[in-house]
N, C-alpha and C positions, 0 to 999 in steps of 0.2 A: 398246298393250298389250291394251286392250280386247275389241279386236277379232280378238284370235289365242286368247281364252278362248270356251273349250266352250259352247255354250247349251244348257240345260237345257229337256227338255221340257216345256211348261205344262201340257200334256194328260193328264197323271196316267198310269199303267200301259198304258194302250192308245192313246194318241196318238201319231204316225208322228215320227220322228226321223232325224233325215239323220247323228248324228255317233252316238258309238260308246255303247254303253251296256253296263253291266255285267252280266253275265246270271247269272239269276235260281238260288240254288240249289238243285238239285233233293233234293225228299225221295222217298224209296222210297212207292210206294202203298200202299194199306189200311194203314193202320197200327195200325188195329185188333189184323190177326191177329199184334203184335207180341208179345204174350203169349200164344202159343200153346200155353205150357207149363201154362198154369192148364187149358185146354180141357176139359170134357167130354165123352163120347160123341155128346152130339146137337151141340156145336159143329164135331166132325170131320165130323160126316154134312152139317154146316150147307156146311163151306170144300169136301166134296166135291161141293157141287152147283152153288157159284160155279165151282168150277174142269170144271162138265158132265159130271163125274164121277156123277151120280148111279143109275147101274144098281149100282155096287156099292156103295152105304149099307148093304146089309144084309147084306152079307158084314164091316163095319165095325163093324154091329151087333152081331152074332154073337160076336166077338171079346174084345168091349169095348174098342175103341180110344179113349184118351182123348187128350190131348194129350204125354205125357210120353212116352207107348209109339211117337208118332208118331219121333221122334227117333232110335229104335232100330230102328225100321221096314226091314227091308231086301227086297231084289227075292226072296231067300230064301223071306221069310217071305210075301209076296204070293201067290208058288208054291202054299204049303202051304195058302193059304184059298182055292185053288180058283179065282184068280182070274189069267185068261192070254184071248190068246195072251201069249207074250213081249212083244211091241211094245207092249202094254196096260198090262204091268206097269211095265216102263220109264217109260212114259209116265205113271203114276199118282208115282210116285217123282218122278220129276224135279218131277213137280206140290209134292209134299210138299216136297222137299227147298227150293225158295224159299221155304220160309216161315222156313230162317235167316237171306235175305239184306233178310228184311223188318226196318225201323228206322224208326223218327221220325227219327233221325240221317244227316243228310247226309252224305257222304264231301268230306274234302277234296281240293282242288286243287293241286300243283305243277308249278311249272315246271323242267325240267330241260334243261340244257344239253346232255343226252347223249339222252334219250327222249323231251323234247317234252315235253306236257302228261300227269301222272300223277295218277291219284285213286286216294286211298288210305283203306281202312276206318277207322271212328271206333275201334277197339279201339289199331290202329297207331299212330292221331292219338293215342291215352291213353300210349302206349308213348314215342314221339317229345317227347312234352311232359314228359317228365321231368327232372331233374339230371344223372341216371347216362348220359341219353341224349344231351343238348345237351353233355358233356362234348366229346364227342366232333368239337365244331364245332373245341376247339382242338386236333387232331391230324393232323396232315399225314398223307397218304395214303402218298407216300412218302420217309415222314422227312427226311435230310442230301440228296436227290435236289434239294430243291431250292432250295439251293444250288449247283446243278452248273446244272440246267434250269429258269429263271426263271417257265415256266410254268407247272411246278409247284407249284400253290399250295394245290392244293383238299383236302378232309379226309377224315377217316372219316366223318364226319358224312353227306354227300352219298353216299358209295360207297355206307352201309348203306343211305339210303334206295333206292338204284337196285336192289342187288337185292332187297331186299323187295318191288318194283317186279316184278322182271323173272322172283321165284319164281312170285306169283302168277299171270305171264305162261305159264309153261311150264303149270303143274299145272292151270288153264283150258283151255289147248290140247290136253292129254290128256283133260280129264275133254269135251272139246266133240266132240273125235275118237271115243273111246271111248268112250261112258255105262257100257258092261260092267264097267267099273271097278267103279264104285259108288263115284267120289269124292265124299267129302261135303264142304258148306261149312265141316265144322268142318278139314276136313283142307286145305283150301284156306287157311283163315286163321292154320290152325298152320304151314303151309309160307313164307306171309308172315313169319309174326311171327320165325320162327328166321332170314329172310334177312336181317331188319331188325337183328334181333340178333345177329348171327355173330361180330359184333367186336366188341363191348361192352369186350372185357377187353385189347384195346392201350394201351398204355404210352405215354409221351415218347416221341416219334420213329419211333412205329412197331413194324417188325419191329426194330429199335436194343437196345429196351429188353430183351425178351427173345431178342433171340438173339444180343449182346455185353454188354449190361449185367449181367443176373441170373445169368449163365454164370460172370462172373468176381468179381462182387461173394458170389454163395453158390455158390460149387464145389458136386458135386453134391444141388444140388437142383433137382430134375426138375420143372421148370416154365414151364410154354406159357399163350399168350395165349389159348390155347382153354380152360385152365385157370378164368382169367379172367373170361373170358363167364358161363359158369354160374354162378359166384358171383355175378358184378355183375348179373348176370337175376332169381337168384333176388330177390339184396336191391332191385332196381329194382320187383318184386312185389310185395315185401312194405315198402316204404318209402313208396310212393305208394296204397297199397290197391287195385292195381290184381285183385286175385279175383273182388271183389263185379263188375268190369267184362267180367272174361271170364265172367266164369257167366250176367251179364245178356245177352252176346252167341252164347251157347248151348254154347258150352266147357264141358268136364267135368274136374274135377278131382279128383287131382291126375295123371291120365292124360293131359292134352295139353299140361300142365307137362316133364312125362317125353318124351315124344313131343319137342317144341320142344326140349329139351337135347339132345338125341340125334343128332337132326339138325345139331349144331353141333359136336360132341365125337365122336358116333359111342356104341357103348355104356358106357352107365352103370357097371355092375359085370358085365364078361365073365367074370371067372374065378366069380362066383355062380352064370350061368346055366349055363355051360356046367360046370360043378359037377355040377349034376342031369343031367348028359346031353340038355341042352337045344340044337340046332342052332341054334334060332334066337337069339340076344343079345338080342336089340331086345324093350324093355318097351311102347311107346308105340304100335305100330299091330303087326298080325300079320301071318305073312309074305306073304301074299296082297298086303298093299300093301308092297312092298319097295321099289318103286319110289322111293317119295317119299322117302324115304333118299338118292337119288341126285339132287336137285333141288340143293338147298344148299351141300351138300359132299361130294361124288361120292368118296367113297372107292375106289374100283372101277378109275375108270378116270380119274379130273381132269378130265373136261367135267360143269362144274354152272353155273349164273346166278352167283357168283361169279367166277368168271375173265370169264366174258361179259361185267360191269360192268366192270372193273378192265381188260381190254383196249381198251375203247372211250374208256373215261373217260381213264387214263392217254395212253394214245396222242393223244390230242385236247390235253389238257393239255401233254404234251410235243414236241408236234408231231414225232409220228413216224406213221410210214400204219399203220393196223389192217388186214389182211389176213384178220381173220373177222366174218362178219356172220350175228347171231346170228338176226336174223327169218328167214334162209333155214332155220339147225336148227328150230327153232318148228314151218315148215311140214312137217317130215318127220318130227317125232318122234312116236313111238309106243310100246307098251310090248309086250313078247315074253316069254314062257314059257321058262324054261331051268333044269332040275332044280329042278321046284318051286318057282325064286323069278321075281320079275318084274322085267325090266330095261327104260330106256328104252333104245330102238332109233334107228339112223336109215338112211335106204336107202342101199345097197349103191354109189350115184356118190358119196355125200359121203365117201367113206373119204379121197378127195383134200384135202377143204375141212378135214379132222379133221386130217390130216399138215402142213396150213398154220397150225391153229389153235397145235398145237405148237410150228412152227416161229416164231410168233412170241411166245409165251413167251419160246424159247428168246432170239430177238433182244431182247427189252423188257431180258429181265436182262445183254443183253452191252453193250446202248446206254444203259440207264439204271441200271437196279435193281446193279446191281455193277458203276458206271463205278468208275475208279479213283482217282480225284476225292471221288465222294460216298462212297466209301469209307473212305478216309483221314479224310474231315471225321467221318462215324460215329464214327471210330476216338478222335479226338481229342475228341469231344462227351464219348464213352465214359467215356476217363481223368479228366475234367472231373466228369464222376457218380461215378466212386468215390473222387477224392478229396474231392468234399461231401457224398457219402452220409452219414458220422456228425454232419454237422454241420446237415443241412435237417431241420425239426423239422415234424409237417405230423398235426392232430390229427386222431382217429379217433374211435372207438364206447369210449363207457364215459372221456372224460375222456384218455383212454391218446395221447401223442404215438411218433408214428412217424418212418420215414427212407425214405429214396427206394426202400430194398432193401426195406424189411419191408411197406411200405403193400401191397403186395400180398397182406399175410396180412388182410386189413379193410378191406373194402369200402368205408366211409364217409372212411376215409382217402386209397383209391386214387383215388376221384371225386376227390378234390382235387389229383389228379396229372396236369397237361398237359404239353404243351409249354413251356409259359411258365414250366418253373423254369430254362430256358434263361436267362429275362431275368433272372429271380431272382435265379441267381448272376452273373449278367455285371456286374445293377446294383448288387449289392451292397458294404456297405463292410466288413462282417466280416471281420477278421483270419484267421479259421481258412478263410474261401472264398479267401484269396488265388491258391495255386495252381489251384485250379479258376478263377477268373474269369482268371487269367493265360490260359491256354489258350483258354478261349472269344473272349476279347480276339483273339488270335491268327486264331481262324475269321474274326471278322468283318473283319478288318485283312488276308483273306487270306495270312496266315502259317501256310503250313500244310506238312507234312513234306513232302518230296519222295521219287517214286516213282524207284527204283534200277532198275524193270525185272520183266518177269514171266515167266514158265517155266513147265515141265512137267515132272512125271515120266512116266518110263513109263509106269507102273501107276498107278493111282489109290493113294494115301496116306492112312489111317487118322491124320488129326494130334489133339492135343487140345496142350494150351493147354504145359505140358511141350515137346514136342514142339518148339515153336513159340519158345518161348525158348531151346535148345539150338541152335536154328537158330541164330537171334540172333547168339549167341554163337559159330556158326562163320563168319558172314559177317563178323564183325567182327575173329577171327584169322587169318583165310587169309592168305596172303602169296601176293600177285600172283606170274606165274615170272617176268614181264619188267615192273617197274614205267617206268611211264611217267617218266622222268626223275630226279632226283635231290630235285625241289620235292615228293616225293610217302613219300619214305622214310620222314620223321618224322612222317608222320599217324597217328596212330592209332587205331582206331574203338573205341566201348564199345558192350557190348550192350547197355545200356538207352537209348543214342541210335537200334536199329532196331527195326524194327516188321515182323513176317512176315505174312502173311495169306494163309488157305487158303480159294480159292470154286470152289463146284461149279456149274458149267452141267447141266441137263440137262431133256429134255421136259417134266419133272413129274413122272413116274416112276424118277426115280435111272436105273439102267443101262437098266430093263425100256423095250420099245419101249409106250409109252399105247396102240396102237390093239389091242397083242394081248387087252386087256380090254374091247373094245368090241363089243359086238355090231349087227350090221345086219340087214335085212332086203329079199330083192328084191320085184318089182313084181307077181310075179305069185302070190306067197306071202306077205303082210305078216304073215302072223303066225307062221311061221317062225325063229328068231335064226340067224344064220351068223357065223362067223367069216373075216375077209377075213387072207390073210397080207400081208408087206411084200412077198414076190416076187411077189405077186399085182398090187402097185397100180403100182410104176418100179423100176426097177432104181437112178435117180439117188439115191433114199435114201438116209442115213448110218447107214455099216456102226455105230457106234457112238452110243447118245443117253445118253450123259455126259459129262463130260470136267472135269478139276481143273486149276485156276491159280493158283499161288503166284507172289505178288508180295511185293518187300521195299519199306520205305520206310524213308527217313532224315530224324531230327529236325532234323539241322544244316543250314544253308541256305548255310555260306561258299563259295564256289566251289573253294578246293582241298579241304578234306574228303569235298565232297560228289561231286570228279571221282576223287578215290582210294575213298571209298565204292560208285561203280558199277563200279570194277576187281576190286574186290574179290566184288563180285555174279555180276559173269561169271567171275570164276576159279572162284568157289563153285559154281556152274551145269558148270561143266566139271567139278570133283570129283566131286561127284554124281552125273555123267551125265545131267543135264539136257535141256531142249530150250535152242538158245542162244538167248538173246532176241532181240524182234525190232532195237533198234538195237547191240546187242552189236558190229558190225561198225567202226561208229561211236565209240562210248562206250571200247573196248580191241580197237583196229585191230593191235596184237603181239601180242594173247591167244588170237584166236578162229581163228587158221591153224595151230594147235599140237594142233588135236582134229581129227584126220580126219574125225567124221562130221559136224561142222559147215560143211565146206567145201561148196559146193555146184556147182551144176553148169549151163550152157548150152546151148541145142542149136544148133550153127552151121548154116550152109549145107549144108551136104551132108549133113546129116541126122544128121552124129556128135555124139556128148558130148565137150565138152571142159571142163577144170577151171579155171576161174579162181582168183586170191587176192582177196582184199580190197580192192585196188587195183585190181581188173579188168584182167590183165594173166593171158595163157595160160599155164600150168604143167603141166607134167606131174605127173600126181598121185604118182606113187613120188615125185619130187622132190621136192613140196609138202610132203608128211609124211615126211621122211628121220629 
């Protein structure tokens, strides 16, 4: 055993070692000019002549430039004291501006399983070491998913760290392309802190909680997990004292407070601004950086460091291939001029790599995020929440106990809301959790509803929850036209034994095609924006990027209910006018030759169409449907 342990070096810091050592961490230099905010005019004139700067001291003199006005300092204002060319200016600025990446404070180290080795600012380090923020280790990234896909296992936790990672990645790559920007370091670490925080305010299970839980537990009330964040950010702020730590690290507030929200929600109070006849929304930077709005969460057009996490990481987790790779965008992004505001760009070839990036979206939610599987387990998790909602007691702010519905009105409450009230009611021996732990018993015991099948309407369908129950209750009284035998007559189905469910496929953009909001730029114009159309890039594109799938399920598991339950699916599917399912053929082999447009069709040898039945046997079609 001995002899397979590491030997330490005797030789103290500088003697040679063969095996591995821990390396040393780095602090930022001078650390001196860490207080740069105290500065007075001869201290500016002092750091202008460490940095060789010193012909123009006395255009600094002139001024009165002290330390605090350094801060404010823009390429602008450099102009106006006479002091150019451009490249000069630039160059005096970028000098200024590292004196906010100056710290006694080392950046920390992680590892990550998706980006490799990640350092990340001591402010994020203060953000990350929180309560409201390690919450977050226990929340599955994508909730009931995995239990469908075993590799599923990773969290919120990890996803926020990757994009606060990969914000800072982009808006470096602009401000390293660009300097004309005039990115500063505080806009840099506000664009982190909002990637790190975007999802502060997810629930149990994810997108579960608010977008089947809060939906049926408080009918209209209008409430999103973006909601969430803001609050949980604010109070994560103000619970850990974290002010005094962004003002030490050159943050102004409460402007990059605002700014940080903004970027996570989008704006604060539109109908205020635009009240006054204000175009622009946005409190937290002006429209000159409009850009940085579209880093986090790209309202515009869905390509931000958000998806670029969640595509890699997911995909890797669930072992399925990632088809976008986001260091190629990094390399071409840019930012372009178009009515006054500024958008990031990217050249005019990757309009292709953009229609992939969609397209697998579009596949992650058909293979993973809406199997029909982790669906159903959602579904049944669900029911499991509202019938323990009145009964999980779970304290907040001021003494006040709360419920699984309301903790999201109090912050201190909702931190105490994981995944793990899963276990809660499952292990519980409470008489009033029994129906709820009945059911989750059932998930884990793999008792779970069985799927009757899934369709389409023509037209995309406006359902809400109404809707969805009337359904219920017409699959449940159709009457087959030819039931399968006579073992089948005395079944009867109830509607609160079906479960309907309505999901939308689509780009990202509901119907709209994503790239018509994208702008590009070519090679020999970068600063230019164009617009590329789809007839522009294949013709193989889909004519349509939405599309809705209603699927039904049933509670009962015995084998004749459950085979008169799917006859009744596809009768109901043929009333309607349905698409017929895809084993419909199968499942009610009398039922599905009775609807002409369901028949379908061969091409033989000789190049004709001819009509089969069910059986695969050649028919003429007047005779097929007489």
């Amino acid at each position: 055993m001995d002899s397979r342990k590491r030997q330490r070096s005797a030789g103290g810091e500088g003697a040679p070692s063969d095996g591995f050592q821990t390396p040393v961490k780095r602090v930022s230099s001078v650390p001196q000019d860490a207080d740069f905010m105290d500065w007075g005019v001869d201290d500016v004139c002092d750091y202008l002549h460490r940095q060789e700067l010193q012909e123009w001291e006395s255009k600094f003199r002139e001024e009165r430039i002290n330390g605090v006005a350094l801060r404010y300092l823009s390429e602008e204002h450099l102009e106006k004291m006479s002091i150019g060319p451009l490249g000069v200016r630039l160059h005096i600025h970028h000098c200024l501006r590292k004196l906010w990446q100056i710290t006694a404070e080392p950046n920390k180290v992680f590892n990550d399983p998706i980006h490799g080795h990640i350092e990340l600012h001591p402010v994020l380090i203060s953000i990350i070491d929180t309560p409201q923020f390690q919450r977050l280790r226990n929340i599955k990234q994508l909730g009931a998913t995995y239990w469908v896909f075993p590799g599923a296992s990773h969290n919120r936790f990890e996803h926020c760290i990757g994009v606060g990672h990969l914000a800072g990645r982009l808006v470096q790559a602009l401000d390293e392309r660009q300097p004309e920007l005039l990115i500063s370091v505080r806009d840099i670490l506000c664009v982190q802190i909002a990637g790190l925080c975007h999802d502060l305010g997810h629930g149990p299970f994810s997108h579960m909680f608010d977008g089947m839980f809060i939906p049926k537990v408080r009918p209209g009330y209008n409430w999103k997990h973006e909601t969430a964040s803001l609050a949980m950010f604010d109070y994560l702020v103000s619970d850990n004292a974290l002010e005094s730590v962004f003002k030490r690290h050159g943050l102004v507030l409460p402007d990059d407070l605002i700014f940080i929200k903004e970027q996570i929600a989008g704006p604060l109070d539109t109908s205020a601004s635009l009240s006054h006849g204000a175009t622009w929304p946005y409190k937290g930077r002006p429209k000159e950086k409009s850009f940085l709005y579209e880093i986090v969460a790209n309202k515009r057009n869905g390509i931000d460091v958000d998806k670029w996490d969640y595509f890699a990481r997911d995909c890797y987790h669930l072992g399925i291939q990632n088809n976008f790779d986001y260091r190629r965008f990094l390399k071409f992004a840019r930012v372009c001029e178009e009515n006054g505001k500024k958008h990031i760009c990217t050249r005019d070839k990757e309009v292709g790599n953009l229609y992939d990036l969609f397209h697998t979206r579009n596949c992650l939610h058909r293979r993973a995020y809406q199997h029909k599987v982790g669906n159903i387990i959602e579904t049944m998790i669900t029911e499991a929440f509202i019938k323990a909602d009145p009964h999980i007691q779970i304290l907040g702010s001021g003494n006040r106990m709360f419920t699984l519905s309301t903790a999201i009105d109090d912050m201190e409450a909702y931190t105490k809301l994981t995944d793990h009230v899963f276990e809660q009611i499952l292990y519980s021996s409470s008489p009033e959790l029994a129906e709820a732990r009945e059911i989750l018993s059932n998930v884990v015991r793999r008792r779970l509803y069985k799927c009757l099948g899934q369709t389409q309407a023509e037209k995309p369908i406006i359902v809400n929850e109404e809707m969805r129950l009337r359904w219920a209750g017409e699959v449940a009284r159709v009457k087959p036209q030819h039931p399968s035998g006579s073992g089948h007559k005395d079944v009867e189905l109830q509607p609160e034994d079906l479960v309907v469910t309505v999901t939308n496929f689509d780009y990202g953009m509901k119907e709209k095609d994503p790239i018509s909001n994208v702008r590009f730029y070519c090679k020999d114009d970068p600063t230019k924006p164009i617009r590329i159309r789809k007839n522009q890039v294949s013709k193989l594109l889909p004519e349509n990027f939405a599309e809705q799938m209603i699927r039904v399920y049933y509670k009962k598991n015995d084998e004749r209910s459950l085979e008169a339950a799917k006859k009744h699916f596809v009768q109901w599917c043929m009333d309607n006018n349905f698409t017929k399912p895809r084993d419909g053929d199968v499942t009610a082999p009398e039922l599905t030759p009775l609807k002409e447009s369901w028949a379908y069709n061969t091409e033989s040898e000789d190049g004709k169409d001819k009509w089969v039945n069910v059986n695969g046997q050649t028919a003429a079609k007047t005779k097929l449907f007489k």
